[in-house]
C-alpha positions in Angstrom: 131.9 140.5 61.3 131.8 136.7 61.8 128.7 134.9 60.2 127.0 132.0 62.0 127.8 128.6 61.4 131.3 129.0 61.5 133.4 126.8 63.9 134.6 129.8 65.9 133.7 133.8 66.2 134.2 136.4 68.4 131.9 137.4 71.4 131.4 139.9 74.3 133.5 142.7 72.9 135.9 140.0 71.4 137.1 139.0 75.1 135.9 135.4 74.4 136.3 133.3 71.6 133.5 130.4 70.9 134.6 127.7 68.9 133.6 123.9 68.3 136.5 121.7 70.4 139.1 119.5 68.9 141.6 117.3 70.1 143.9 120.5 72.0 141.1 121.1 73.7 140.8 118.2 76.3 142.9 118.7 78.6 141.5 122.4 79.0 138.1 120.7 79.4 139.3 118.4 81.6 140.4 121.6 84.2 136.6 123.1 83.7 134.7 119.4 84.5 137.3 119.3 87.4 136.1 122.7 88.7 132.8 122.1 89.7 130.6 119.5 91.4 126.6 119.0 92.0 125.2 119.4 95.5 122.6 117.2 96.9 123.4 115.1 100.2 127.2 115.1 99.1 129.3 117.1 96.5 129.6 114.8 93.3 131.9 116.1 90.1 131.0 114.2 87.1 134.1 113.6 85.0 135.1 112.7 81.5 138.7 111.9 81.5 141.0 111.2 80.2 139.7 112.7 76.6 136.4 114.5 77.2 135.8 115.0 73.3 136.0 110.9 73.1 133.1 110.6 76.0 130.6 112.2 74.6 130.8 111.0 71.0 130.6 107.9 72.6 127.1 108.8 73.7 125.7 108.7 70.9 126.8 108.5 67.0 128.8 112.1 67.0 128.8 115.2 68.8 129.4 118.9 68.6 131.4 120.2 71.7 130.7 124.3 72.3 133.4 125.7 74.2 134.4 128.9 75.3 138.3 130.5 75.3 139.3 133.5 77.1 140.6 135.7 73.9 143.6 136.8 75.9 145.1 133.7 77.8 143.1 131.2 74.5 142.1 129.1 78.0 139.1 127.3 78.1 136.9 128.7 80.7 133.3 127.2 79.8 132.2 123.9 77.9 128.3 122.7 76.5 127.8 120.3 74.2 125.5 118.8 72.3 125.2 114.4 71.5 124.0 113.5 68.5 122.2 110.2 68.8 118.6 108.4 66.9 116.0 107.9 69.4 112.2 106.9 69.1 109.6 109.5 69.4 106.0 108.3 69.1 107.3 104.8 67.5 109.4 106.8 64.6 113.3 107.6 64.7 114.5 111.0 65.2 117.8 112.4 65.2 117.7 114.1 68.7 120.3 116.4 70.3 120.9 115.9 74.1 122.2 119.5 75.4 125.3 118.7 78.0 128.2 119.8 79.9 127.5 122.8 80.7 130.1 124.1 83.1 132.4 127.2 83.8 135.4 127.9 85.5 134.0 129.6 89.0 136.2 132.7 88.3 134.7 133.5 84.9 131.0 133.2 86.0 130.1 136.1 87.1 131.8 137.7 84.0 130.4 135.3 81.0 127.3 137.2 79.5 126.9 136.0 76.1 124.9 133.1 77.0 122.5 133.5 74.1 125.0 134.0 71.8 126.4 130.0 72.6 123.3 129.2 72.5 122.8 130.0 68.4 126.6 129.4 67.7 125.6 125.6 68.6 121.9 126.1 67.6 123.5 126.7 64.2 126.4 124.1 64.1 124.1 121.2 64.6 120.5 122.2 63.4 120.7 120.5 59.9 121.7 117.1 61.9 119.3 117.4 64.3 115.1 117.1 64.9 114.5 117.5 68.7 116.5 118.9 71.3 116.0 117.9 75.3 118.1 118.0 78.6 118.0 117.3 81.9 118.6 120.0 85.1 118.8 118.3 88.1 115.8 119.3 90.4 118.4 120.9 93.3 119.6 123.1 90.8 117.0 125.9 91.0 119.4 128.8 90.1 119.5 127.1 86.3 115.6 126.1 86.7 114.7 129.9 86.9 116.9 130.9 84.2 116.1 128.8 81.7 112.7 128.0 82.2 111.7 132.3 81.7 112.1 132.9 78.3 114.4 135.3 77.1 115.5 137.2 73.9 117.5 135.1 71.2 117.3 132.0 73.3 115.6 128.7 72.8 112.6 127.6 75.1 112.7 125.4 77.8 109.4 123.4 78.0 109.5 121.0 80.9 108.3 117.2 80.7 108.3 115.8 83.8 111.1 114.4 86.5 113.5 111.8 85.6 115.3 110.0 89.1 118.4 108.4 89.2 118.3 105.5 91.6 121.7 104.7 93.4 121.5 100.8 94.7 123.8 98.3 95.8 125.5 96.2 93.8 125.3 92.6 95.8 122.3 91.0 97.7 120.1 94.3 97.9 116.8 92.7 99.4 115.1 89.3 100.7 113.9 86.6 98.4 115.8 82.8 97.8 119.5 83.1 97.4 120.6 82.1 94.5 118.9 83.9 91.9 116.3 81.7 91.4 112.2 82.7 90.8 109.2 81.9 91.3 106.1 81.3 89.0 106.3 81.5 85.8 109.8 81.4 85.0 112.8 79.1 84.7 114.9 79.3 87.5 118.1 81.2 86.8 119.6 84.3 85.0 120.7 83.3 81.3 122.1 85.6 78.8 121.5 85.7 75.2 122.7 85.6 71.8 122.9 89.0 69.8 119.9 88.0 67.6 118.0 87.5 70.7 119.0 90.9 71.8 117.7 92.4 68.8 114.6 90.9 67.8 113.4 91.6 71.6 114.6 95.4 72.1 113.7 95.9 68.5 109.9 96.1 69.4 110.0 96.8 73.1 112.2 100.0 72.7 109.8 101.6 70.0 106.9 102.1 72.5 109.5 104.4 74.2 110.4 107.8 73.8 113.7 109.1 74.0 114.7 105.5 73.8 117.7 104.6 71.8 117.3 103.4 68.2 118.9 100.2 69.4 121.8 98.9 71.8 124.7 99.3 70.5 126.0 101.6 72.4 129.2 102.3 72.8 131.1 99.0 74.4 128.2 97.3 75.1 127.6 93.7 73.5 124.9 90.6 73.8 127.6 89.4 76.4 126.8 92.2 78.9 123.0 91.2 79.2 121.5 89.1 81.4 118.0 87.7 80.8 115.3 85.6 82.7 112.7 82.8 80.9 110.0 81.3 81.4 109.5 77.3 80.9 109.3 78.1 77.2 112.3 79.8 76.8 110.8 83.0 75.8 112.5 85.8 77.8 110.3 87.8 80.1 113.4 90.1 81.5 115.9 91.1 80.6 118.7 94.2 81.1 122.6 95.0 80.4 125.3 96.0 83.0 126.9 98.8 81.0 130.6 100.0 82.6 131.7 103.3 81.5 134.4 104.3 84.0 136.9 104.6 81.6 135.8 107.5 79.9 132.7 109.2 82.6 133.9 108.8 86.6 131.9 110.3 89.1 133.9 111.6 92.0 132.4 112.0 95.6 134.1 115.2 96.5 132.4 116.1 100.0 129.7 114.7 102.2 126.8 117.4 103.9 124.3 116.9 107.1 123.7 113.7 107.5 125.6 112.3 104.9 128.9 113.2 106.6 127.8 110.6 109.9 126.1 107.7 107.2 129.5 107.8 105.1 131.5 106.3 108.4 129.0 103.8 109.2 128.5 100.0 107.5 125.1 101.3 106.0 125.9 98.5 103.3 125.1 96.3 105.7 121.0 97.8 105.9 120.9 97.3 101.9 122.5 100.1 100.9 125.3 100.8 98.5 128.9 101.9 100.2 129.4 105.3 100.3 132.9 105.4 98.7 136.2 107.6 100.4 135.7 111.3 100.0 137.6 112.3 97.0 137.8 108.9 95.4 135.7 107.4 92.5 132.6 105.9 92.6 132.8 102.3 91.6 129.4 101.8 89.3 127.9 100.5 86.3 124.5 101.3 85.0 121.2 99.2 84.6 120.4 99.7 80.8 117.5 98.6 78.4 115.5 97.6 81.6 112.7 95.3 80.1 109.8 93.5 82.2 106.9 91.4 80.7 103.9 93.2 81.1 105.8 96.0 83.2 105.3 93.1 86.2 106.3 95.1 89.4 107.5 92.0 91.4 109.1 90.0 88.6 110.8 93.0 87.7 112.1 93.2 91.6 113.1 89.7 91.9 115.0 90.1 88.2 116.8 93.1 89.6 117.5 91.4 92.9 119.8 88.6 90.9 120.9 91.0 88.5 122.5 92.7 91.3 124.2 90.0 93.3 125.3 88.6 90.5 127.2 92.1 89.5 128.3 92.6 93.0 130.5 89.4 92.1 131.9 90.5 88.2 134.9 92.6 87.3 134.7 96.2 87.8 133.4 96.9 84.4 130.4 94.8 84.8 130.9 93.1 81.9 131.0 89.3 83.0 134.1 89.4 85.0 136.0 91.0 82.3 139.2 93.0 84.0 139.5 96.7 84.4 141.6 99.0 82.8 144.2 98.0 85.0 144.0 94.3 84.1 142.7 93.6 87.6 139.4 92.0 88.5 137.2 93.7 91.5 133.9 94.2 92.4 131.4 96.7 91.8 130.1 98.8 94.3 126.9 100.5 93.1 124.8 100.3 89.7 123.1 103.3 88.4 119.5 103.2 87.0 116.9 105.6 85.8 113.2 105.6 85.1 111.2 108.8 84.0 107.7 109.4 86.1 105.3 108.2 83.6 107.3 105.1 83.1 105.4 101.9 83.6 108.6 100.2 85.3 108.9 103.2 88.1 108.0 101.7 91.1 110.8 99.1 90.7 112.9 100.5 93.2 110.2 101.7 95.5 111.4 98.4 97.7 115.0 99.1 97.0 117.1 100.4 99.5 118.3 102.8 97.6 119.7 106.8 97.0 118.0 108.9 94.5 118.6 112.4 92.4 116.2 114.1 90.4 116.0 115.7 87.6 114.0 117.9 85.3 113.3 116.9 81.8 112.8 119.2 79.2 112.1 119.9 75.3 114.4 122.6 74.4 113.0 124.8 70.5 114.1 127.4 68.9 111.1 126.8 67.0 108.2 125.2 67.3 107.9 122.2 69.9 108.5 118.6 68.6 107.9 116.7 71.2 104.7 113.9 71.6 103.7 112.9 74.9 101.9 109.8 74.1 104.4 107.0 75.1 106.3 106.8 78.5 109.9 107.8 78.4 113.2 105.4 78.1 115.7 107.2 78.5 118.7 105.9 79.8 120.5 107.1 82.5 124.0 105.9 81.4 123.3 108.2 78.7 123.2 111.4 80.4 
């Protein structure tokens, strides 16, 4: 009989074989993250190509992949994972675990039924690295809401936090206000970046009144280069936020449009403010708004920030990253940027005058023992990290 914490047993009568993935397993997981999509106003699949292991260790410093294999055929018919990443909670580092992925083929759902069972294997693989567990369900997803959210025998609780909304905006001029990018008040005139040192010293105490926020920015391919910043006649920076491209590893791919979505995709709705709705069945051309920071969480400087931020992306390369080229070496624009803001967030009513397209989610704590999470700060997480 196989003993937890192994990297691979036997489950469901040994018809199915769990296992932590390795290299020979991407292209299997490729074929399961190809298989299904998320509904909302239009079909989305969220992919990871071309190496899905690769992705999501580069969300964080390591990662434990679950997968599942049918024991006959050794196919890969289900993947979960869990990123491995430091965070702040409550102004301290924690080693959290952001559970992920979790898809199977269509033809095995129906016949998968140790659930619980995946759940300990990676409970069990990644307990001694980890302090806190969370994830995210997207709010139209009610069929995993109900399951998860009832506790059940052997498997972790879900406690639920609050909703967390992804805002979809155009990447160009997005509302009214001087050309330019140029301000008002108190500030300079236009965007600057900033040195590495500067990066630091100001995320270094502005992310630790966040939860969930990362430890600091270095993420994965993102530099001082990729941030753009606002001052004030001193020079002290009063906004500031990073284009972050990750198309070369997570691609989102519109794969059909519903109701009224089918009609708004033909028109020139880019021309209202909003972002293009890209060919069905092609990628989504995006970059994400990261380490969103505002002076004194100011609503309107924040607006006008975001307002140049945008117009000035609308004009880089298609990785966001000051004009560098794409993976093919050509330079193009991008089409939409990708930002999120949990509901207790001070900064959330930033896109309230953005035309914009939104999906929610549902945040939760997820224990096998007691709960470890503190609600006393607002939330940072960030959406390029989900």
């Amino acid at each position: 009989m196989f003993l937890w914490g192994r990297i691979w047993m036997y489950c469901q009568n040994n018809k199915i074989i769990l296992s932590l993935a390795t290299e020979d397993d991407n292209e299997g997981m490729n074929k399961v993250f190809e298989s299904g999509h998320f509904d909302g106003g239009f079909s989305v699949q969220f992919l990871r190509k071309p190496k899905p292991l690769e992705s999501f260790r580069r969300d964080g410093n390591t990662a434990k992949i679950l997968i599942m294999k049918d024991a006959l055929t050794l196919e890969v018919i289900a993947v979960g994972g869990c990123v491995i990443r430091r965070e702040y909670l409550d102004g301290s580092i924690k080693r959290v675990g952001y559970l992920t992925g979790l898809k199977i083929l269509p033809a095995y759902q129906k016949k998968v039924r140790c659930i619980a069972e995946a759940y300990q294997f990676l409970h069990d693989n990644t307990k001694d690295e980890v302090d806190l567990y969370y994830t995210t369900i997207l709010s139209s997803n009610t069929g995993a809401q109900k399951l998860l959210e009832k506790r059940h025998r052997n498997m972790p609780a879900y406690r639920y936090l609050g909703e967390y909304t992804t805002y979809c905006f155009k990447a160009g001029d997005i509302f009214g206000g001087r050309p330019g990018g140029r301000f008002t008040g108190r500030s300079g005139g236009k965007l600057s970046g900033a040195t590495a040192a500067e990066v630091a010293q100001l995320y270094d105490s502005s992310l630790r009144k966040l939860n969930l926020a990362p430890k600091d920015t270095g993420l994965s391919g993102l530099t001082a280069k990729d941030f753009y910043t606002l001052r004030d006649t001193r020079q002290e920076i009063i906004a500031s936020c990073a284009i972050y491209s990750q198309q070369s590893y997570k691609q989102y791919v519109i794969s059909d449009y519903n109701r009224v979505y089918r009609i708004l995709s033909k028109l020139p709705v880019h021309l209202l403010g909003y972002p293009n709705f890209p060919a069905q069945n092609s990628r989504l051309n995006y970059a994400s708004v990261a380490f969103l920071y505002v002076k004194d969480n100011n609503i309107l400087l924040g607006r006008q920030f975001l307002r140049a931020v945008a117009k000035d992306a609308g004009r880089k390369g298609r990785t966001g990253q000051a004009g560098r080229p794409g993976p093919d070496g050509a330079i193009g624009r991008i089409d939409v940027l990708l930002a999120g803001q949990f509901c207790n967030n001070p900064l959330r009513g930033i896109f309230d005058s953005i035309r914009h397209i939104k999906f929610q989610s549902r945040l939760y704590e997820v224990s096998w023992n007691e709960p470890q999470y503190i609600d006393s700060n607002p939330v940072g997480l960030e959406s390029s990290l989900l």
